[in-house]
Residue, then its C-alpha position, 0 to 999 in steps of 0.5 A: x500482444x492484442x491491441x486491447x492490451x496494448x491500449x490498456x497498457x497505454x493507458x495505464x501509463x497516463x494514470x496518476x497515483x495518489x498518495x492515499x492510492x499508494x497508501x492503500x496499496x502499501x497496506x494491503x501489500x504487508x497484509x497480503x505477505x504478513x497474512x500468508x505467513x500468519x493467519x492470525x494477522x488481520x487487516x485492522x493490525x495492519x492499519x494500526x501499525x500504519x498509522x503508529x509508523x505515520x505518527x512516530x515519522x512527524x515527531x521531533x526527534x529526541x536528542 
């Protein structure tokens, strides 16, 4: 392992994710492995479905 590596591994290890980083994250990973599997899906359905999975996940439940 070169010693720049080896310092960017270090200093990745100090970095702190945000939960609007991991979100970010979150999506792109489901477009990238929904996309390959189907053209058709685009980014925008993505963060629909996202945002329809966050708002379901704050509402009460139903008896």
């Amino acid at each position: 392992m070169t010693k720049s590596l080896k310092a960017l591994l270090e200093a990745a290890k100090t970095v702190e994710v945000t939960r609007e980083h991991r979100e970010q994250q979150r999506r792109s990973f489901a477009y990238g492995n929904t996309h390959f599997e189907n053209s058709r899906i685009t980014r925008k359905m993505i963060d629909e479905q996202a945002e329809k999975l966050a708002r379901e996940e704050h509402e009460p439940k139903r008896p």
